[in-house]
C-alpha positions as CSV (number, residue, x, y, z in Angstrom):
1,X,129.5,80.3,105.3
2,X,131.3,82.2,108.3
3,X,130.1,80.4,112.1
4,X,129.6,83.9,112.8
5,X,128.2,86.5,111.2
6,X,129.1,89.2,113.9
7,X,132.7,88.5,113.5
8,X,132.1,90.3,110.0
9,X,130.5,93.4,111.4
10,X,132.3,96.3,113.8
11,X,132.4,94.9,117.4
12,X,132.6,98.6,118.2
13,X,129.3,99.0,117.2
14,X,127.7,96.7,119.3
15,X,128.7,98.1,122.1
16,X,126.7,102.0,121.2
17,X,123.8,102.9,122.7
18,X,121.2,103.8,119.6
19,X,119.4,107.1,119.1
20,X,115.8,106.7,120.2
21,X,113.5,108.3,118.4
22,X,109.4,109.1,117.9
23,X,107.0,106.1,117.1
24,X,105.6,106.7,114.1
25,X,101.6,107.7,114.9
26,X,99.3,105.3,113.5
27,X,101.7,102.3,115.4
28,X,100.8,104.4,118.9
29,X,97.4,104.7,118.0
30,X,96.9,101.3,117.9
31,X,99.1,100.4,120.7
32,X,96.9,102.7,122.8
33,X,93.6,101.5,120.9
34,X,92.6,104.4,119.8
35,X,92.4,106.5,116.7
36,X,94.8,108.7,114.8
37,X,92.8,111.8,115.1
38,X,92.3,111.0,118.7
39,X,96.1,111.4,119.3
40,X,97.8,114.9,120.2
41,X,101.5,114.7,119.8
42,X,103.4,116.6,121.8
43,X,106.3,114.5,121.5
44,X,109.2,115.6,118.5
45,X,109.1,120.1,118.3
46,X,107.0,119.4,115.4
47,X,104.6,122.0,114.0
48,X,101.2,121.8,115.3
49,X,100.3,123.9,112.1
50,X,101.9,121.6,109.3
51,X,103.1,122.9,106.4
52,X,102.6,126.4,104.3
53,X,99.4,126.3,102.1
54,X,101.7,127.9,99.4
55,X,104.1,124.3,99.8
56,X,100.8,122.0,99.8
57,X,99.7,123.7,96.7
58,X,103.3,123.4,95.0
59,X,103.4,119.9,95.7
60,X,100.0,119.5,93.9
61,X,100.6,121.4,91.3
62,X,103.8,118.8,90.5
63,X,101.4,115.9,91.0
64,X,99.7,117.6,88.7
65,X,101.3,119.5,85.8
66,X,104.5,117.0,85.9
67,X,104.5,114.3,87.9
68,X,107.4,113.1,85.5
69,X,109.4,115.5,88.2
70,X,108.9,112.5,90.2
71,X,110.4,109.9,88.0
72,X,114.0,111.1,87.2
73,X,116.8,111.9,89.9
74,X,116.2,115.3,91.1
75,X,119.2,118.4,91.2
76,X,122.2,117.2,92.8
77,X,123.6,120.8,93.2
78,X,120.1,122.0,94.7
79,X,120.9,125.1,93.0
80,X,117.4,126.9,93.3
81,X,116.7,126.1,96.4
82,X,120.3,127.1,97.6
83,X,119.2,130.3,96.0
84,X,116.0,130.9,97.5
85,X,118.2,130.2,100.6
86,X,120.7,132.8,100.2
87,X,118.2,135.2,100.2
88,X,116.8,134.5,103.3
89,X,120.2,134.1,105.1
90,X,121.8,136.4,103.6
91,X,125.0,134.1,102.4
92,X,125.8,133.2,99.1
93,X,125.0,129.9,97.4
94,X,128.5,128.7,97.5
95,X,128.5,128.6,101.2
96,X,125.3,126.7,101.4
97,X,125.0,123.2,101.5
98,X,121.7,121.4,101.7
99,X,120.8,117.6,103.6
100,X,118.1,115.1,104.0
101,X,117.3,116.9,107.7
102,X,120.2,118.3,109.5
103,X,120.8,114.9,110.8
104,X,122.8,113.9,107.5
105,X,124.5,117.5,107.8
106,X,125.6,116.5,111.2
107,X,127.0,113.2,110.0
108,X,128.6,114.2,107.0
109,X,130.4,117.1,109.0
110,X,131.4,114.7,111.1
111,X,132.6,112.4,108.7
112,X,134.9,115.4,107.1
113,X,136.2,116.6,110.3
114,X,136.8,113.1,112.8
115,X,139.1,110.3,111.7
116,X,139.0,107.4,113.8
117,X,140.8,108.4,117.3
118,X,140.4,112.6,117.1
119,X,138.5,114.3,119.7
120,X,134.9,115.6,119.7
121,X,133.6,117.9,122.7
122,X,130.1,117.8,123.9
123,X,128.4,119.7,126.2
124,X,125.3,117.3,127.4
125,X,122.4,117.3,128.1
126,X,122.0,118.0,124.4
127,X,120.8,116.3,121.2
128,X,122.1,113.1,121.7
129,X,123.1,112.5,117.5
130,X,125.8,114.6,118.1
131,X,127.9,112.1,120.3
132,X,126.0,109.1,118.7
133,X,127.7,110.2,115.3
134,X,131.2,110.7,116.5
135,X,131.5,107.3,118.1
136,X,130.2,105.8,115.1
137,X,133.5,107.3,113.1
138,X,135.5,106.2,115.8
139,X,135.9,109.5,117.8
140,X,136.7,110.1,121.0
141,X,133.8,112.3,123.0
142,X,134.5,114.5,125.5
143,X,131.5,115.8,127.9
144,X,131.8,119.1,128.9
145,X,128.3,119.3,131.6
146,X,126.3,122.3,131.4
147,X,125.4,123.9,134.5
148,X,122.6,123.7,136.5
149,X,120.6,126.4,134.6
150,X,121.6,124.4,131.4
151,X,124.1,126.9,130.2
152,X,127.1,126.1,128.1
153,X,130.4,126.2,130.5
154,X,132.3,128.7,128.4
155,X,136.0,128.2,130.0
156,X,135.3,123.8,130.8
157,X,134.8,123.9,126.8
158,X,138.4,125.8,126.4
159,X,139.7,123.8,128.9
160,X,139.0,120.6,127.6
161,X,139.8,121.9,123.7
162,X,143.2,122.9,124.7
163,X,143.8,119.8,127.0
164,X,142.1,117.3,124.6
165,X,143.5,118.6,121.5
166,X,139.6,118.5,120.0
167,X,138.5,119.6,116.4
168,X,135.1,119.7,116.4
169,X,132.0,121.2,118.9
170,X,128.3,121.3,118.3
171,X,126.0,123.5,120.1
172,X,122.4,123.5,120.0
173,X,121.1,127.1,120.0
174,X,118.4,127.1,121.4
175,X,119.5,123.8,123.2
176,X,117.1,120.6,122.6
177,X,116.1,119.1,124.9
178,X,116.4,122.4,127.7
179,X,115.5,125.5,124.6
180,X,118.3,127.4,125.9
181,X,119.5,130.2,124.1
182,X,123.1,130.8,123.5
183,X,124.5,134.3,123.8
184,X,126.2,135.6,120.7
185,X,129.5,136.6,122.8
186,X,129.9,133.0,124.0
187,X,129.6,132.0,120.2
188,X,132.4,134.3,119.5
189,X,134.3,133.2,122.2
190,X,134.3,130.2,121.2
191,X,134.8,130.7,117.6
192,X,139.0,131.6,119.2
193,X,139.5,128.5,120.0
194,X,141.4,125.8,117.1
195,X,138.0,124.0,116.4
196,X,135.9,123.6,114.0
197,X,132.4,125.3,116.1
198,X,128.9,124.0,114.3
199,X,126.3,125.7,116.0
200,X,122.7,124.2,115.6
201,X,120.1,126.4,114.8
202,X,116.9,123.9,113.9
203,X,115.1,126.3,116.2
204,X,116.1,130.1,115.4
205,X,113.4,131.0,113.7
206,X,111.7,130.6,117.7
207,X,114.7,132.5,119.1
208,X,114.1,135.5,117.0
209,X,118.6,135.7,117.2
210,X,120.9,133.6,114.9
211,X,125.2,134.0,113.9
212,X,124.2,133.1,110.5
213,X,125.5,136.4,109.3
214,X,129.2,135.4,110.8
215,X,129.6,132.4,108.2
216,X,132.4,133.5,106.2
217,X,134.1,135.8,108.7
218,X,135.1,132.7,110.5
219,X,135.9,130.1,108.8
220,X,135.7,127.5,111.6
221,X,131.8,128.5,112.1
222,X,129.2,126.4,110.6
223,X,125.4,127.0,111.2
224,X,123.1,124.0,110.8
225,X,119.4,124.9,109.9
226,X,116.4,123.1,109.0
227,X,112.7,122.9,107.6
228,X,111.3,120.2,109.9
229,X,110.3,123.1,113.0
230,X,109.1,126.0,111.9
231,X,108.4,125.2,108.1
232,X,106.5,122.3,109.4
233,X,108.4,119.6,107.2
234,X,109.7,117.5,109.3
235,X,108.2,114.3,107.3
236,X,110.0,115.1,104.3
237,X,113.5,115.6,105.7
238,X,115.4,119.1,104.8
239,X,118.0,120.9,105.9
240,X,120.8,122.8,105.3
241,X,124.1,124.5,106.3
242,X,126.3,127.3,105.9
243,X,129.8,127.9,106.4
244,X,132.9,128.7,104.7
245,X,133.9,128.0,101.3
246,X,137.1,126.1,102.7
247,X,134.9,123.9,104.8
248,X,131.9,123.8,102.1
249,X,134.5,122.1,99.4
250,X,135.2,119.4,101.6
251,X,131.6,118.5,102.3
252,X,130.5,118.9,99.0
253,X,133.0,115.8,98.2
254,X,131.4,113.2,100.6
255,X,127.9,114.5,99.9
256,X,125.5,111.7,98.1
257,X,124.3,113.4,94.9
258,X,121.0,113.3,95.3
259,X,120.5,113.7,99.0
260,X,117.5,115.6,98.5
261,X,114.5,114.4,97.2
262,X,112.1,116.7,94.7
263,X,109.3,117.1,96.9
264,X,111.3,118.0,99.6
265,X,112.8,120.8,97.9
266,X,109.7,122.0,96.3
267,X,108.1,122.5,99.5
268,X,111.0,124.0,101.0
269,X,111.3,126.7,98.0
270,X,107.4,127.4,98.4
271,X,107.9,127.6,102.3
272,X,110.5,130.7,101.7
273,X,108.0,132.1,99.0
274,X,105.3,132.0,101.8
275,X,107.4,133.7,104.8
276,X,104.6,135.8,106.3
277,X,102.1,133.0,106.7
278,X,105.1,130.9,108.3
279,X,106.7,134.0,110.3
280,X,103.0,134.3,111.7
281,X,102.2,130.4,112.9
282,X,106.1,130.8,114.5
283,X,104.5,133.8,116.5
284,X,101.3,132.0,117.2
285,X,103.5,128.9,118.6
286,X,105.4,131.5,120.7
287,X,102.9,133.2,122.5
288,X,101.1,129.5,123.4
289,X,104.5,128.9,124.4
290,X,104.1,131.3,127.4
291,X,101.1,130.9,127.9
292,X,102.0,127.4,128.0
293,X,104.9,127.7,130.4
294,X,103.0,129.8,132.9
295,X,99.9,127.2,133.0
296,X,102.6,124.2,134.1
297,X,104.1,126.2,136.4
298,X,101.1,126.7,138.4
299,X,101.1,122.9,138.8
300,X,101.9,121.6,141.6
301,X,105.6,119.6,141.8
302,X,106.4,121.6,138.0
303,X,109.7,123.8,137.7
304,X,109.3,124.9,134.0
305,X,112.4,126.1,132.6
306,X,113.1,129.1,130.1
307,X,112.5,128.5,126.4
308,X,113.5,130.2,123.4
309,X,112.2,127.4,121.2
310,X,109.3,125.2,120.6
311,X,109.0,123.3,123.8
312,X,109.4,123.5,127.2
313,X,111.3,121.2,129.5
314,X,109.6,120.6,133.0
315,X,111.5,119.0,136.4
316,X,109.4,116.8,138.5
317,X,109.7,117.7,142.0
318,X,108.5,114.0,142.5
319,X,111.4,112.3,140.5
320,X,112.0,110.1,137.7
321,X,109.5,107.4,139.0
322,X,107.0,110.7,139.0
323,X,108.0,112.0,135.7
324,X,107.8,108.4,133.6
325,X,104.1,108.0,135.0
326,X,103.2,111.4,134.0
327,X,104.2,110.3,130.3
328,X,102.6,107.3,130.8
329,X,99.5,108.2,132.4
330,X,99.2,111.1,129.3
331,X,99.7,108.3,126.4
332,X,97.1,106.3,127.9
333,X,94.8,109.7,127.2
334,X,95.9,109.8,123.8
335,X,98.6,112.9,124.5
336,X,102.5,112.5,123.8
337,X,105.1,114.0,125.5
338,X,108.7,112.9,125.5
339,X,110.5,111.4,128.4
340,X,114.5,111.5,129.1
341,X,115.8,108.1,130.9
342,X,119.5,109.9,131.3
343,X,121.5,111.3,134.1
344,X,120.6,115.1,134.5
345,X,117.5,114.6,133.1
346,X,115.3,111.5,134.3
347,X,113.0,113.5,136.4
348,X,112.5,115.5,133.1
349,X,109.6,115.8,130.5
350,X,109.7,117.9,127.7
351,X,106.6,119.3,126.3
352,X,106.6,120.7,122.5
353,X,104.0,123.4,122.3
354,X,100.4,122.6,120.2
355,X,97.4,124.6,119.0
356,X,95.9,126.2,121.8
357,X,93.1,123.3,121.8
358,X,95.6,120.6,122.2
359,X,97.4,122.6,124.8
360,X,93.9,122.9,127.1
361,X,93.6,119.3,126.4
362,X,97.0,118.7,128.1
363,X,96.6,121.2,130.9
364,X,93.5,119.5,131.8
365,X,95.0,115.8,131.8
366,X,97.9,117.0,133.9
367,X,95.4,118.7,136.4
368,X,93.8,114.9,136.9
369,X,97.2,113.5,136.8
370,X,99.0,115.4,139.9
């Protein structure tokens, strides 16, 4: 037996700073002493609405008519839901490539782009699994800051490509945590540059804008999408990407067989069959979303930024010490909101937008609160 079982694993890994992400409900709930339904979660861009009726009744009709679906490994090749995708996107199949969540998609593009010493840009503050990722592979990441406003420095990112020698940029469009937009000439821009350009698009369908329809006259441009926001499946993990057939045949060799599960896909194909009843909850989410945004920024010590997706991100005039006991003193009334403790964004909160009831029930806490 070895003295120490750490001199087995990566001593590079020891040294990364882990993702953080959501506590799972019923653990708050009781951590806060008080029940689930009692609990408004505001916390992850999740869908207050939940999922299409048309997906909740496909999943019981499998429960019902052939559970055996349930038993055996489901389609490696995803080949109907890839499908049903194309016709939404407007790409074909080949150049589709689905993932447990756009997390995997991020990793396993990672994985066929960055060897061990190659150079990732990133333009923080931004989903943080983009970096977390890289240095996991061994990659070097180089920040590119946003500006104040939170928009993407266009000529640092070209700079730092050319300098650096980097082969791979994600962007987050909208941006998480700020919901940013990202303007379609700045994509294009980029797209002239020697790297690989994955832009994120978990939020689109709030944006109303995508560049999905460039995948394929660039082959460097990859669009990640997923299922979790506006189709409301978040808990069952599905995603997807497009890009070019070049870049789809090296994913498609590091890709676990059967990375998605069967319910995930059958609730995903039912979601696309059920596009007006999800096209109108992302319009209902939108216009609480204003309604939302102008409410917090009647509050006194709120700056509430733009948002083109799901959520808004809020400054606190009173600083970070101001913006951690606003989370806190919500969670104690049962309402969860996400706070940053990093450098740009510690006197941050970020608020995802609920039903309008859940909304008034935040609006009113934060009145006590400030």
């Amino acid at each position: 037996m070895p003295a120490s079982i750490t001199g087995l694993l990566r001593s590079d890994i020891a040294a990364l700073e882990p993702y953080t992400p959501i506590v799972p409900l019923e653990t708050l709930a009781e951590r806060l002493g008080l029940p689930v339904e009692r609990i408004i979660k505001l916390d992850a861009n999740e869908n207050p609405y939940g999922p299409s009726p048309h997906a909740l009744a496909a999943l019981a009709a499998v429960e019902r008519d052939a559970p055996h679906r349930y038993a055996i490994y489901p389609d490696p090749d995803h080949l109907r839901l890839r499908t049903a995708l194309s016709r939404y996107i407007g790409q074909p199949p080949e150049r589709i490539i689905c993932g447990a969540g756009s997390d995997e998609l991020i990793d396993l593009l990672i994985r066929a782009t960055l060897r061990p010493g190659d150079t990732m840009v990133d333009c923080p503050p931004t989903f943080s699994m983009y970096s977390l990722d890289a240095a996991l592979y061994g990659a070097r990441v180089v920040p590119v800051p946003r500006t104040d406003q939170f928009d993407v420095d266009i000529e640092g990112v070209a700079e730092a490509v050319e300098r650096e020698g980097a082969k791979l940029l994600f962007l987050a469009a909208p941006n998480n945590p700020t919901g940013t937009p990202l303007a379609r000439e700045d994509v294009e821009r980029l797209l002239n540059l020697p790297i690989i350009l994955a832009i994120d698009e978990a939020y689109a369908e709030f944006a109303g804008t995508s560049v999905v329809d460039m995948v394929g006259s660039y082959p460097n441009l990859v669009v990640l999408r997923t299922f979790s926001k506006w189709a409301g499946l978040a808990g069952l993990r599905i995603g997807y990407a497009a890009m070019h057939e070049d870049v789809a045949a090296y994913v498609w060799k590091i890709k676990q067989p059967y990375n998605v599960n069967v319910a995930a896909e059958v609730a995903a194909i039912a979601s696309l069959d059920d596009l007006e009843e999800r096209m109108a909850t992302v319009a209902r989410i939108i216009a609480e979303r204003e309604r939302l945004a102008a409410a917090l920024a009647a509050l006194p010590g709120f700056r509430v930024y733009p948002s083109a997706a799901n959520f808004l991100l809020c400054r606190i005039t009173g600083g970070a010490a101001h913006a951690h006991a606003i989370r806190d003193g919500l969670a104690q009334r049962g309402i969860l909101i996400r706070y940053f403790n990093r450098p740009g964004l510690d006197d941050c909160i970020r608020i995802s937008v609920g039903r309008p009831e859940q909304n008034d029930a935040l609006l009113h806490a934060l009145r006590e609160l400030v």
